[in-house]
N, C-alpha and C positions, 0 to 999 in steps of 0.2 A: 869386459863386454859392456856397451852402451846400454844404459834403461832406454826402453821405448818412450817417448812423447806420449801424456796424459792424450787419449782420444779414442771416442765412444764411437765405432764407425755403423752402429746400428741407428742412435739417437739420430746423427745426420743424414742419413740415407731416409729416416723416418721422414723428417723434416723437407726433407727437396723433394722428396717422391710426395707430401702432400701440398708442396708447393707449384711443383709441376700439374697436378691433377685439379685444383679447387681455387682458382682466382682467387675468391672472396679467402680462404688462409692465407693465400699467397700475399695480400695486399696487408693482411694482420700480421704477418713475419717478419716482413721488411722492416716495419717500424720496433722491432726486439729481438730481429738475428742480422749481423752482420755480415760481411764477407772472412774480418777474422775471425769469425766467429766457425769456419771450416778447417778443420785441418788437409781435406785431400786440398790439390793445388787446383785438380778438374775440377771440384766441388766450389772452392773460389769463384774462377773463373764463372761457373752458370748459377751461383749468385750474383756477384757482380751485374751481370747480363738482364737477370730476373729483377734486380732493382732498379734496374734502368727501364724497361717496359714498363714498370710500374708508374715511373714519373713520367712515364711517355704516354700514361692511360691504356696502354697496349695489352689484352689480355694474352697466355702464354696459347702457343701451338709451334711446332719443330719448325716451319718456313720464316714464322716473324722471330723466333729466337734468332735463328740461322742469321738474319738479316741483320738487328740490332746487333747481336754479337762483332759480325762485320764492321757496323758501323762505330763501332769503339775498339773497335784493333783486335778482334780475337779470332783467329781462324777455326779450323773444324779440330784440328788435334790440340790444340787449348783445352778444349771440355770433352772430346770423345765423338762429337759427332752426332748424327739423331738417332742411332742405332744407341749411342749411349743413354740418352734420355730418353728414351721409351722406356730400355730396361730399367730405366733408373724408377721412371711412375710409376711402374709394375711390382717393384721390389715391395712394396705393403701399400697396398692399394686402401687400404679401411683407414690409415691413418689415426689408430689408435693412439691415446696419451701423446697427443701430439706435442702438448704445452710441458709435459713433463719431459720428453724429448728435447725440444727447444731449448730445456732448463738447463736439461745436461750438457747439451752442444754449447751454450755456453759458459756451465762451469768448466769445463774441462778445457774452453778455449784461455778461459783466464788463469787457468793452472799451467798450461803452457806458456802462457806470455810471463806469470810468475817466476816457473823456472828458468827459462831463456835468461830473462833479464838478470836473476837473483845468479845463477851459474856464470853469465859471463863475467859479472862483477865479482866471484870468486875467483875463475881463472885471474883474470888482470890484477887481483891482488895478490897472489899466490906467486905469479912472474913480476911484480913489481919489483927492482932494485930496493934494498931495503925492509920487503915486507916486512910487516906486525903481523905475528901469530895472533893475537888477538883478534885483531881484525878480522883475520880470517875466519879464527872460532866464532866472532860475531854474526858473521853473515853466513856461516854453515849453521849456525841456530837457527837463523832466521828464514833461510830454504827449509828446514827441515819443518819449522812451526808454521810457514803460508802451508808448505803441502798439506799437513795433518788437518789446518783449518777447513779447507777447499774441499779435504776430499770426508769431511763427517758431513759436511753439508749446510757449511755457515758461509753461503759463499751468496745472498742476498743484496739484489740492486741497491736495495737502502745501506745495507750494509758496508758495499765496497764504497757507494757514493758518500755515505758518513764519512765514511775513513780517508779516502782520497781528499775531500774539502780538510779533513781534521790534518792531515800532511802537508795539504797547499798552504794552510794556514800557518804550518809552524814555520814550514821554510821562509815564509814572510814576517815571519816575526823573526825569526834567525837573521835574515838578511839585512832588517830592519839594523838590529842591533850588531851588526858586523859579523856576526857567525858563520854567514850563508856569504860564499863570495859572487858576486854579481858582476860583469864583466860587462857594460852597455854594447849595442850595436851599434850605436850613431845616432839613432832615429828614435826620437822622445817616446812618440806614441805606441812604434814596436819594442820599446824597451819595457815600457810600464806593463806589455801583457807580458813580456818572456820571463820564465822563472830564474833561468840560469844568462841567456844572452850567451856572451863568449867565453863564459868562464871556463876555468881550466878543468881536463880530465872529462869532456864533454865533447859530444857529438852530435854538429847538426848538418840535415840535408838539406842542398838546396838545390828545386828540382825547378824543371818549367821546358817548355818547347824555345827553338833556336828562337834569338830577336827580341823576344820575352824580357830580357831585361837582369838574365840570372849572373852574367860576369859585370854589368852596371853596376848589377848591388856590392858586389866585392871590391869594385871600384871605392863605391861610397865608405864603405866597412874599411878598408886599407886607411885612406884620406884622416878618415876618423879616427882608427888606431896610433898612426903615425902621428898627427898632431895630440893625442892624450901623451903618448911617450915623450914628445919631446916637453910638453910642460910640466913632466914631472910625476906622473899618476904613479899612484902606488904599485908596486910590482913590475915596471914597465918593461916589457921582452920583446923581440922583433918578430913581424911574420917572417915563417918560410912560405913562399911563393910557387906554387909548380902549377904554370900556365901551358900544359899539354899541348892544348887543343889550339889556343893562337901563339903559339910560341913568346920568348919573353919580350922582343921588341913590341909588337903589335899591343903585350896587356900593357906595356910602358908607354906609348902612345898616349892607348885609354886611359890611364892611372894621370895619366900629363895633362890631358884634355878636360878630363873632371877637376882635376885640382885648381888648373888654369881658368875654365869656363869657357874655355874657347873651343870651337867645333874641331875634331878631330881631323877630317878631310882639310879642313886652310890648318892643320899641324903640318899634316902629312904631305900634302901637296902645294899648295900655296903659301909657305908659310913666308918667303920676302916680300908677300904681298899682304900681308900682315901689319897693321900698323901698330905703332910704338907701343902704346899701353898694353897693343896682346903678346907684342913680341917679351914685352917687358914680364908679363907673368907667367907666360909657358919659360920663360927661363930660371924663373921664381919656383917654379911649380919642379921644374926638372934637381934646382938643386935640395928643393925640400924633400921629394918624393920619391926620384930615382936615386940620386948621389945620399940617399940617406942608410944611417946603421939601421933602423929600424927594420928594413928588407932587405932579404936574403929569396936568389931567386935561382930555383934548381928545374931546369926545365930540359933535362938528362931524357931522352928520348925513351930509355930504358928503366923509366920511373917507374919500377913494378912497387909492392907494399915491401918486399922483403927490401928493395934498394932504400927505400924510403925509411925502414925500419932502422937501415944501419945509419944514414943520416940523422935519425932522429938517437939512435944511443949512442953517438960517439958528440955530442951536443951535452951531453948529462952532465949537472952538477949540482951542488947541494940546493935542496928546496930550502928557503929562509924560513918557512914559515914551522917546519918539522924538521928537527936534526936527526929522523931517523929516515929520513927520506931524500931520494933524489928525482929530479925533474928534466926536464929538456932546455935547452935555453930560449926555446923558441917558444914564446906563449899563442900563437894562433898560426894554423896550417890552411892555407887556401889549395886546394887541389880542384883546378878546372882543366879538363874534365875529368872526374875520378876512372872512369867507362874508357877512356882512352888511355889508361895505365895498364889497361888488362888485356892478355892477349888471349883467354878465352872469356866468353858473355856468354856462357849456359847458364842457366839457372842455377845450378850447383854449385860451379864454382864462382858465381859473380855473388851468391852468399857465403861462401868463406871468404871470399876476400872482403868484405865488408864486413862481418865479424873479425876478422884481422882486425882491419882498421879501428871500429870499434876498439881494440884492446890496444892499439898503439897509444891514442888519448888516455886510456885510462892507465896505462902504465908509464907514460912520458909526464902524464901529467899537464900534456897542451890539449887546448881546444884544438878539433879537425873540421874542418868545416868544408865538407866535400859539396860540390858542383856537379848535379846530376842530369841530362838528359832524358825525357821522358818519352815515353812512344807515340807514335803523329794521330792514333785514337781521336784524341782531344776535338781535332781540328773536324771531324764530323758531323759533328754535335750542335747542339742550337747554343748549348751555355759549353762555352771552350776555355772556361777556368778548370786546371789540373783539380781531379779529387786522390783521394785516399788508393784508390782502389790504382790509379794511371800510375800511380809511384809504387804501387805495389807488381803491376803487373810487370814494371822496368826491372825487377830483382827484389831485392830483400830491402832497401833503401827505408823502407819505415819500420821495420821490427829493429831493423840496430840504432836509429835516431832518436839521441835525446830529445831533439826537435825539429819537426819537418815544418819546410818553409818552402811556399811554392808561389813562384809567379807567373803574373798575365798582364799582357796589353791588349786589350781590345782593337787599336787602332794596327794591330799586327795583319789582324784579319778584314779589318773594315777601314780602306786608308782615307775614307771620306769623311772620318770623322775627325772634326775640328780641334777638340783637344786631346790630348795627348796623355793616357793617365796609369801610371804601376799598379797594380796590385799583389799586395803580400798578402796571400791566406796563412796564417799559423794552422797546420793541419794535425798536430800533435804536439804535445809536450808528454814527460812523461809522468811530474807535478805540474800542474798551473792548469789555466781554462785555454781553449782550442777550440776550433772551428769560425774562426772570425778572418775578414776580410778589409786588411786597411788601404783605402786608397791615398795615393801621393799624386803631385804634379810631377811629371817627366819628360826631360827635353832630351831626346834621341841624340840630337851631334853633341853634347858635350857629357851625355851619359848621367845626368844631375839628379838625382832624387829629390825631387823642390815639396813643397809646401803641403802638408797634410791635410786632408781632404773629406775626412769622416772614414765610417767603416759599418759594415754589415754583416750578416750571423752568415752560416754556407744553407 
């Protein structure tokens, strides 16, 4: 039998119901209850909703909920409907021990994310080829000793934030001294914030609305990987490729066009009209980036995780770096679009399949670096940079990411603006600091992620 998930469903109910009823708490919660900070998924949702009025100065009543909710993608059976928040304000009207409430919603919320995280990384080492018993007993100690902390009641902001700085700190002092493998993006300035980057047995998402710029970046990421391989970097493995959603000519194209710098449309359409120097580099470009070992490209229309699974263990062979281990040969997985490998998107199953994947990385020992779409909410809104919550609401995409990366072009939504600019939010890590926003120059026909631009907090 399953243990139930750590969750107080009185403490939360405390909490919305004095959220729902009292602005002035309402406006005090936001800033020390989150959205994860709920376990029902309605409870989610009409937070999420609640912190959004807030920045909207809006105080709550069921019409302007109704309305905001709409205006960031949530319909009426999301949260329940006004029949549901009535009874939800009514459920403890006096809002007793509210703070003490709060506390618990979210200790109990980081005792789940505890176990989540600490659990799946026992499964993936339990099914790894080769396990260490050790290993294992290591990180069953270490589930057993986060729970017992959590739940006596050492589970204090100062606390976890000591501990988290005193973790970020060591893995940069590891990584420093070659312990910690660090695997760069490409890109200087997003490399200096990420803890891990591409490294191996790691999982990051990359989310954002169409146009957005999110198969650009893999464009750049590819370019990137491939010339480290061929000069020799240590470890060097090829990507596997599974271009879903534009099939493989079209991301060879783009992968052609970025390498070359020449606009994709005079590739595709014009290219005898191309003069020598471009003709001369998209040929350049084709035999370094398409005709190379470094990519391998499976765009198998029936790319479910279990196909992909067997792709990835019939690839196995010895990790150099552990002789009691074995790895994949592929050292980074681009899956765009991951949502179009699945032939159901409920919420249920669009989180085990991303738990899947999650364990594929950490058993194959590759980085998976999944391509997400996110729901058209965004585009509502006055600030239409994706948050936390828009990658939450697309599936389970931030509970299994060792790092969430999400981007935006302004000039998607506003075409009158002159320049042209990316932004990458780091929305999560699971060590390192998150919530920052770095802007780049970006030139749409040749896909370029050009020149660094400064960056701002979310």
């Amino acid at each position: 039998m399953t243990a139930a998930p750590p969750f107080d469903p009185t403490s939360e109910q405390v909490v919305l119901a004095a959220a729902l009823r009292d602005p002035d708490a309402l406006r005090r919660l936001v800033r020390s209850v989150s959205a994860d900070d709920c376990y029902a998924d309605r409870h989610r949702v009409v937070w999420a909703v609640l912190r959004e009025m807030v920045a909207r100065d809006l105080e709550y009543d069921p019409p302007t909920f109704a309305r905001v909710a709409d205006a960031i993608g949530f319909v009426e059976a999301d949260y329940g409907g006004e029949r549901y928040l009535v009874d939800l304000a009514d459920a403890y009207p006096d809002g007793a021990n509210l703070d003490w409430h709060a506390a618990t919603a979210r200790t109990e919320a980081r005792l789940r994310s505890s176990s989540d995280a600490d659990g799946e990384a026992l499964l993936a080492e339990m099914r790894r080829p080769g396990a260490s018993a050790s290993d294992v007993a290591s990180i069953a100690r270490r589930i057993l000793s986060e729970a017992t902390r959590l739940q006596v009641g050492d589970a204090s902001e100062a606390t976890r934030g000591d501990r988290a700085a005193a973790d970020y700190s060591d893995v940069l002092q590891r990584r420093r001294s070659g312990n910690v493998e660090n695997v760069p993006i490409g890109l200087p300035e997003l490399d200096a914030v990420l803890t891990w980057a591409l490294a191996p047995s790691r999982l990051t998402v990359l989310a954002g609305r169409p146009s957005n710029g999110k198969t650009s970046l893999t464009y750049n990421i590819a370019k990137w990987w491939v010339d480290r391989c061929d000069r020799g970097a240590n470890d060097p493995r090829p990507i596997l490729w599974l271009p879903i959603e534009m099939g493989r000519t079209a991301t060879q194209d783009g992968l052609v066009s970025r390498a070359a710098r020449v606009g994709s449309q005079r590739i595709i359409r014009d290219f005898a009209g191309a003069n020598l120097s471009e003709q001369a580099e998209v040929a350049r470009a084709v035999t370094q980036y398409v005709d190379t070992p470094w990519i391998e490209w499976f765009d198998d229309p029936g790319a479910s995780v279990d196909r992909v699974e067997e792709v990835l263990a019939s690839s196995v062979e010895p990790d150099p770096e552990r002789d009691d281990r074995q790895r994949s040969r592929y050292g980074l997985v681009i899956w765009d679009l991951f949502q179009s490998s699945l032939g159901d998107l409920s919420p249920s199953a669009m989180a085990a399949s991303l738990n899947r994947a999650q364990s594929l990385a950490r058993t194959y020992g590759t980085h998976l670096l999944l391509v997400a779409q996110i729901r058209r909410g965004v585009e509502k809104r006055g600030d239409k940079r994706p948050n936390r919550e828009d990658v939450k609401g697309t599936g389970g995409w931030e509970e299994v990411a060792d790092q969430l990366l999400v981007v935006h072009r302004e000039r998607v939504y506003d075409p009158d603006l002159e320049d042209d600019t990316m932004e990458v939010g780091v929305l999560k890590q699971r060590v390192g600091p998150f919530g920052m926003w770095l802007q780049y120059e970006y030139d749409a026909p040749t896909f370029f992620v050009g020149r660094y631009l400064g960056s701002s907090a979310e």
